[in-house]
VEXTOR-225627 format. One record per residue (C-alpha): residue in one letter; chain; x, y, z negated. Coordinates in nm, 2 decimals, padded with zeros to 4 digits. Layout:
SITE vexkol bake      u      v      w
SITE      A    A      X      Y      Z
...
END
This chain:
SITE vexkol bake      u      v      w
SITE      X    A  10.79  01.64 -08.65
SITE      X    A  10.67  01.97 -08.72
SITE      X    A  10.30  02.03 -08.73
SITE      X    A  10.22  01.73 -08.53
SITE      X    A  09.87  01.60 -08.62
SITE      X    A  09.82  01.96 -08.77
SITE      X    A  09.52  02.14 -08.61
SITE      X    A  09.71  02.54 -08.60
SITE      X    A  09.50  02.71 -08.34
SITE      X    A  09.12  02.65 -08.19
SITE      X    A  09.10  02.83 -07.86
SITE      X    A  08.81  02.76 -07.62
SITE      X    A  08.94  02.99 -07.32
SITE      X    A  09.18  02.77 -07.24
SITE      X    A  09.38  02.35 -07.29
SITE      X    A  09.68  02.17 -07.15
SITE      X    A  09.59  01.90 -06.96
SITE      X    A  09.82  01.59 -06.98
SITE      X    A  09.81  01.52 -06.67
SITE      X    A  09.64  01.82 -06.46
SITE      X    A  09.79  02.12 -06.65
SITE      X    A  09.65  02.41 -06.76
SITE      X    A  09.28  02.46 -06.77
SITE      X    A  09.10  02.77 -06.82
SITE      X    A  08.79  02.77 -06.95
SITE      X    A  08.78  02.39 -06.82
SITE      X    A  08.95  02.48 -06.45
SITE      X    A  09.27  02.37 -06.34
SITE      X    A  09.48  02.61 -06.18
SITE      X    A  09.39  02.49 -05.79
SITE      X    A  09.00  02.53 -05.89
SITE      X    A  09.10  02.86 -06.00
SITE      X    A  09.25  02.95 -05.68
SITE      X    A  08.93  02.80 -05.51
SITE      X    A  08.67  02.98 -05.69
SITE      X    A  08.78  03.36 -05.85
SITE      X    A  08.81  03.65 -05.62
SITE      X    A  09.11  03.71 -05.47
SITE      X    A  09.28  04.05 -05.25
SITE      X    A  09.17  03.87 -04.96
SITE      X    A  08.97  03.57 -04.85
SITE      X    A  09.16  03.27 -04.89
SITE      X    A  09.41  03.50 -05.11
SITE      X    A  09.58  03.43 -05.46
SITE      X    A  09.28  03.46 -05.71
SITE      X    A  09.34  03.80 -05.90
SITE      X    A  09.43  03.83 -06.24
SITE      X    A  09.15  04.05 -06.35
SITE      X    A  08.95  03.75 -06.22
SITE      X    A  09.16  03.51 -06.42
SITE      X    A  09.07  03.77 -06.72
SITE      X    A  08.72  03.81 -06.67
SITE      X    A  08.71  03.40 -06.66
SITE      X    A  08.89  03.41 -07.01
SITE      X    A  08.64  03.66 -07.17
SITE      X    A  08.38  03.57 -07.06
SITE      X    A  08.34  03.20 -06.92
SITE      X    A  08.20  03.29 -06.62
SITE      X    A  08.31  03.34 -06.28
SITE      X    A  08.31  03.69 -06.17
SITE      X    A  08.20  03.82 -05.85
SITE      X    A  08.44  04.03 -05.65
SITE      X    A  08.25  04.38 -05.75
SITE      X    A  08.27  04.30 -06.12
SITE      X    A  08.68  04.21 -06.04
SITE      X    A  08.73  04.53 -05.89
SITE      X    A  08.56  04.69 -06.20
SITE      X    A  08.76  04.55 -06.41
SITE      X    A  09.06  04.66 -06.18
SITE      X    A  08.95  05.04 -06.19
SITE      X    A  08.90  05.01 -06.57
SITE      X    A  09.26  04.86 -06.64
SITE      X    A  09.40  05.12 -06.40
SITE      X    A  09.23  05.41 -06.63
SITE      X    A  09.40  05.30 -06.94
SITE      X    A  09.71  05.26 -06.79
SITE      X    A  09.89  05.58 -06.90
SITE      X    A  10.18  05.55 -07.07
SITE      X    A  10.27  05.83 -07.31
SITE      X    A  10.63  06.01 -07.28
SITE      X    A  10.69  05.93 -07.62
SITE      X    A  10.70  05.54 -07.53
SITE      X    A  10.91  05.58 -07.24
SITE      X    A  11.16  05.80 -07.48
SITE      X    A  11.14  05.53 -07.74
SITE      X    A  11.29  05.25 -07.50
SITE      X    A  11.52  05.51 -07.37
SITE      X    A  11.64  05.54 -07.74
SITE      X    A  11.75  05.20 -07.71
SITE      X    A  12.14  05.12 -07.48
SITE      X    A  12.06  05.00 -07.16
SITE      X    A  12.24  04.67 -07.26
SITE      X    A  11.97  04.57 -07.54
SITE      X    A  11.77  04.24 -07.44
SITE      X    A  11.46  04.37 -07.19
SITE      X    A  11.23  04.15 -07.50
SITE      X    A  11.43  04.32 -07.76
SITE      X    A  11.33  04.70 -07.56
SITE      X    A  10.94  04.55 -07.46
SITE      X    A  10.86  04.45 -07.78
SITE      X    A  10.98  04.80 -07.92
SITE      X    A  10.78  04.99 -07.70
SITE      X    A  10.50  04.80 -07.78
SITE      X    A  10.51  04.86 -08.16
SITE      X    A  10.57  05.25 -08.05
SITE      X    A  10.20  05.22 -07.86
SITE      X    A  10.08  05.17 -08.24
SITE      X    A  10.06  05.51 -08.28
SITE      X    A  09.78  05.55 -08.04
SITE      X    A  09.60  05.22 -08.16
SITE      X    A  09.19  05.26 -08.23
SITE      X    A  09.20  04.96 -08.48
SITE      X    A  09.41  05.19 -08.70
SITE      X    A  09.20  05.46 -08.67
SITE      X    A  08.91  05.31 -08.69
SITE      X    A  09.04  05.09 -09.01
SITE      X    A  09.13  05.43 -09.16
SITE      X    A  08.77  05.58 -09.17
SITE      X    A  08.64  05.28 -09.31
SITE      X    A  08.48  05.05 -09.09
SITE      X    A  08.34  04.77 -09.18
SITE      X    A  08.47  04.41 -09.12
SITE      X    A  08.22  04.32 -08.91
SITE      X    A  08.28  04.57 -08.62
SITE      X    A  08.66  04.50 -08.65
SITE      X    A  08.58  04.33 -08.29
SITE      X    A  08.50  04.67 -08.12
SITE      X    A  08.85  04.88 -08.22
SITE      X    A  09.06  04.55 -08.15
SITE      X    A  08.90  04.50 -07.79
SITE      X    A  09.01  04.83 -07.73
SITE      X    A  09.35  04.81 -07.85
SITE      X    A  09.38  04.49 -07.64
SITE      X    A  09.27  04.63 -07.33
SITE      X    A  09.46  04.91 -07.34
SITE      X    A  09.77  04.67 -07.43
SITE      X    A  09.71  04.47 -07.11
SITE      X    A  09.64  04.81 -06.87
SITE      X    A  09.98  04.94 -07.02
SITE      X    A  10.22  04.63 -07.01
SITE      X    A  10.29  04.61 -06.60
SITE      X    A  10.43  04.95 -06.68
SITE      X    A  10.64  04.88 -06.95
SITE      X    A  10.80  04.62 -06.79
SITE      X    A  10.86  04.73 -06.44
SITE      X    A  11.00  05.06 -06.68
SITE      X    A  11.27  04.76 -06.82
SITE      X    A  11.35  04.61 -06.53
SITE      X    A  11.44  04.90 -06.34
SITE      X    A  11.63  05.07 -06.59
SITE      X    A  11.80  04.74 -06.69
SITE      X    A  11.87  04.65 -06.34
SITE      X    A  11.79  04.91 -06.08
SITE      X    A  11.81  05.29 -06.09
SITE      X    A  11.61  05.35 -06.38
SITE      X    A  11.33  05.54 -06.19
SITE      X    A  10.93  05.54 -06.27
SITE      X    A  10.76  05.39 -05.98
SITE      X    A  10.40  05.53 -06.07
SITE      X    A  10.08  05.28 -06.04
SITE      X    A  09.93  05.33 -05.73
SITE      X    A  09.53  05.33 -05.75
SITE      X    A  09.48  05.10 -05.44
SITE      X    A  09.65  04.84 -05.60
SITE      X    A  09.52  04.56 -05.82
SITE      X    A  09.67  04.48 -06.19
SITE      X    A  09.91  04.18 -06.00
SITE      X    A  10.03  04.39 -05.67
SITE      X    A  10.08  04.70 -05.87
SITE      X    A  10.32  04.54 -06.12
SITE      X    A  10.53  04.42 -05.77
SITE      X    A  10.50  04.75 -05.65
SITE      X    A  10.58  04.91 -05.98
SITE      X    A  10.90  04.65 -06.02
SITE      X    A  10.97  04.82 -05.65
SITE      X    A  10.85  04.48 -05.44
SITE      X    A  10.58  04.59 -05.18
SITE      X    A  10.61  04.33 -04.92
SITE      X    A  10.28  04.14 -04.92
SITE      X    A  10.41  03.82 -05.00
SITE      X    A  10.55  03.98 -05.29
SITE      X    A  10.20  04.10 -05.37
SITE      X    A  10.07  03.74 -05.36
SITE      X    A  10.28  03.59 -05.56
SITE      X    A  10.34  03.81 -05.84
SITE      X    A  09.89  03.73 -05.84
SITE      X    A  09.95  03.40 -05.90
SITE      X    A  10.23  03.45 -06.13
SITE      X    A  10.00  03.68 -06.35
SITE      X    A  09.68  03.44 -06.29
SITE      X    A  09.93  03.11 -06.43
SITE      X    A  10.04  03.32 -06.73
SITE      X    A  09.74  03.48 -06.80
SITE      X    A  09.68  03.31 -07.14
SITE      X    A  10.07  03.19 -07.23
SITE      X    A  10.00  03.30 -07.54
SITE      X    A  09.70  03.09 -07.61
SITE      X    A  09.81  02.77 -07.73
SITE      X    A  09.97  02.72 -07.40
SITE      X    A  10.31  02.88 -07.46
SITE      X    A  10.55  02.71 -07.22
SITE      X    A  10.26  02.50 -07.10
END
C-alpha cells in the first residue's frame, strides 16, 4: 500500500480532483482556459499566466503576463558550457538521462550557492532559491528543444525568438512554427505546469 493514509506533501497551488481533474489554485483546467490571458482572445491561456496563477493566487492581467514573458525571455541564456556538457554525452543516452545532466551542469551558475556560501541567513533562503527557480524555468525550453533536435533532428540551435511567449517559443525552438503548433504546445505547458506538485501523472 505504500504511503496511503500518509500525508507526504502540503501544496496549496494546486489538487487532483476525483472527478474534475486538476485544479490550480482551486480552477479546473476549462476555467483556466476561460479566465488567464491567452496569445489571442479566445486563445490557449499562456503559461506565464498559468505561472503567475501558481505564485501568486491571482489572476493576472494580460500586461503583468507579458511581463512575466519578457522577464523569462531575459534569463533564458544558456551558457556554452551546458550545451558542451550534453554534447559530452553519445547521442544515444536517454533525452532524461542528457536533461537532467544539463541541469545539474546549470549548478554552477546557481545564486542559492552563492548566496549560501557568504553566509546568509536561513530566513532569506527564499530570495537566492526564487532566483535559481526562475532562471531554471526561463532555461528549460532550451534545453529541451537542444535534446530533441540533437536526438532526433539535425542537432542545430534554433535560438528563442523575442516575439514569442515561453509556450510558442519552445515549438519554435523544437522547430514547429505553424500556429496550431503554437497553441497547443500552450496548453500542453499550461496542463503541466505544476506535474511536479503532487500531481505527477495527475
Amino acid at each position: 500500500g505504500g504511503m496511503r493514509g500518509m500525508t507526504a506533501l502540503v501544496w496549496l497551488g494546486s489538487a487532483v480532483d476525483p472527478d474534475e481533474g486538476i485544479r490550480f489554485r482551486g480552477m479546473s483546467i476549462p476555467e483556466c482556459q476561460k479566465k488567464l490571458p491567452g496569445a489571442f482572445t479566445g486563445g490557449e491561456p499562456l503559461p506565464e499566466a498559468v505561472l503567475w496563477l501558481l505564485l501568486t493566487g491571482k489572476i493576472p492581467s494580460k500586461a503583468q503576463v507579458d511581463s512575466l514573458s519578457k522577464e523569462l525571455r531575459s534569463r533564458a541564456t544558456i551558457p556554452d558550457y551546458a550545451y558542451k556538457a550534453i554534447d559530452a554525452l553519445p547521442v544515444s543516452a536517454h533525452p532524461m538521462t542528457q536533461f537532467t545532466t544539463d541541469v545539474m551542469a546549470l549548478q554552477v551558475q546557481s545564486e542559492f550557492q552563492k548566496a549560501y556560501e557568504g553566509g546568509i541567513a536561513k530566513a532569506r533562503y527564499w530570495e537566492p532559491t526564487y532566483e535559481d527557480t526562475m532562471n531554471l524555468i526561463a532555461r528549460l525550453p532550451a534545453i529541451a528543444a537542444y535534446i530533441y533536435r540533437r536526438k532526433y533532428k539535425d542537432g542545430k540551435i534554433i535560438p528563442l525568438d523575442d516575439s514569442l511567449d515561453y509556450g510558442a517559443n519552445y515549438a519554435h525552438m523544437l522547430g514547429f512554427d505553424d500556429p496550431e503548433m503554437l497553441e497547443f504546445m500552450r496548453l500542453y505547458i499550461s496542463i503541466h505546469s505544476d506535474h511536479e506538485g503532487g500531481n505527477v501523472s495527475a
